[in-house]
C-alpha positions as CSV (number, residue, x, y, z in Angstrom):
1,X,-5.5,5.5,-19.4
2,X,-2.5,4.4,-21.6
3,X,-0.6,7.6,-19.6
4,X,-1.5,5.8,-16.2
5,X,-0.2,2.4,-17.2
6,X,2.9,3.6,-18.7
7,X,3.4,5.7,-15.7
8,X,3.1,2.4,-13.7
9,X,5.1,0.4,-15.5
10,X,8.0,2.9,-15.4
11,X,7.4,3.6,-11.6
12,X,7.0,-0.4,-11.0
13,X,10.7,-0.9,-12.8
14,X,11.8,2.1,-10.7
15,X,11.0,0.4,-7.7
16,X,12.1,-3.3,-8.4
17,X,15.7,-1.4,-8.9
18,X,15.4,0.2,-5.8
19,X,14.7,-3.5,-4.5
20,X,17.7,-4.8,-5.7
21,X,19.9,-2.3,-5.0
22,X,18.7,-2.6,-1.2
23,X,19.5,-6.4,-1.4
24,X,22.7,-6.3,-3.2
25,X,23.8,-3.4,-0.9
26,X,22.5,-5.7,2.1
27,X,24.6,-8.6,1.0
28,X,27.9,-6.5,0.7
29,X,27.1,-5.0,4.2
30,X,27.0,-8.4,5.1
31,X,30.1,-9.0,3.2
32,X,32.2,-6.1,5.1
33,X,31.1,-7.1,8.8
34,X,32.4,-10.7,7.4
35,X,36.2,-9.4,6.5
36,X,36.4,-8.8,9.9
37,X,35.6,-11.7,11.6
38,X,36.5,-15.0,12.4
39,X,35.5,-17.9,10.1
40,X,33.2,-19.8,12.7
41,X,31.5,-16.0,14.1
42,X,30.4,-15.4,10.2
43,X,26.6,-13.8,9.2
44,X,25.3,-15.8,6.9
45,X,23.9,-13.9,4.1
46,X,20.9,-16.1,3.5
47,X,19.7,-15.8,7.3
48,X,17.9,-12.5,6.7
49,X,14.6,-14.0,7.7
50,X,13.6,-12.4,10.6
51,X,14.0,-8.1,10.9
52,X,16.2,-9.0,14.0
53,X,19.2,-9.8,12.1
54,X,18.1,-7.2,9.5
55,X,19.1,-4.8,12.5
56,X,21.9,-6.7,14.2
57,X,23.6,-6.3,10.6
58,X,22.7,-2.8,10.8
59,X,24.3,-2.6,13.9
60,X,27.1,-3.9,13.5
61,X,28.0,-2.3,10.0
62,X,27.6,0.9,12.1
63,X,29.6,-0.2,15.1
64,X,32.5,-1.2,12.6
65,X,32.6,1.2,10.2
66,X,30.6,5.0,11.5
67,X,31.9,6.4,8.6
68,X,30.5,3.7,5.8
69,X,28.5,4.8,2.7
70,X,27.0,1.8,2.8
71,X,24.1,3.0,5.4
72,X,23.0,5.6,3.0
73,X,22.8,3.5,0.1
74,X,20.5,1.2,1.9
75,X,18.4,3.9,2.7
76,X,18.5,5.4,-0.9
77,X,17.4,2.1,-2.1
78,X,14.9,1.3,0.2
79,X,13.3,4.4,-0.5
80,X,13.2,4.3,-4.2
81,X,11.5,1.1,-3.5
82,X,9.1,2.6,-1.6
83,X,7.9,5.8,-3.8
84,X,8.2,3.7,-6.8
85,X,5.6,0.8,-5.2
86,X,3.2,4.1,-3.8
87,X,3.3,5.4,-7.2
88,X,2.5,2.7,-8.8
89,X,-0.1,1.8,-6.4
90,X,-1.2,5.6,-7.1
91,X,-1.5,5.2,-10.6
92,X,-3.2,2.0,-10.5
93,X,-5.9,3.5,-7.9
94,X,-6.7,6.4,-10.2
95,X,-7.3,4.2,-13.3
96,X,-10.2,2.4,-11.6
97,X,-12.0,5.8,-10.5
C-alpha cells in the first residue's frame, strides 16, 4: 500500500509539471503569434476559455512559424499530463481492490 501511494504521489507531481509546462508553453505560443501582430489584432492570453481559441492559437502558431518547437513541446507536456493523471488514477484504483 505505502508502494501505491508513493507511486501516486510521484506520478501526481509528474503530471501537475506536465500541466504547467503545457500552460507556460501555451502562453509563450501566444506570446510569439503576438510579436507579429499589430497592437489592436492581439490574443489575449487569458481568453483561453473555450477549445476554439485553443486551436485558432494552434493554428496560427503553425501558419506563422511550420518550423516552431513550440508544437512539440505542447504535445510533450500535454502528454506527460496525461500518463501521469492515468497512472495515478491506476494506482489509486488498485489500492481499493
Amino acid at each position: 500500500m505505502n508502494l501505491r501511494l508513493a507511486l501516486a504521489a510521484v506520478s501526481f507531481g509528474i503530471a501537475m509539471v506536465g500541466c504547467l509546462f503545457a500552460n507556460l508553453t501555451y502562453y509563450s505560443m501566444v506570446d510569439e503569434i503576438n510579436k507579429q501582430r499589430p497592437r489592436d489584432k492581439q490574443l489575449e492570453y487569458f481568453g483561453f476559455g473555450t477549445k476554439l481559441m485553443f486551436y485558432d492559437v494552434l493554428s496560427q502558431y503553425r501558419s506563422l512559424h511550420p518550423l516552431g518547437r513550440l508544437r512539440m513541446r505542447l504535445r510533450v507536456a500535454i502528454t506527460t499530463m496525461f500518463v501521469g493523471l492515468a497512472t495515478t488514477a491506476g494506482c489509486i484504483l488498485l489500492g481499493f481492490q
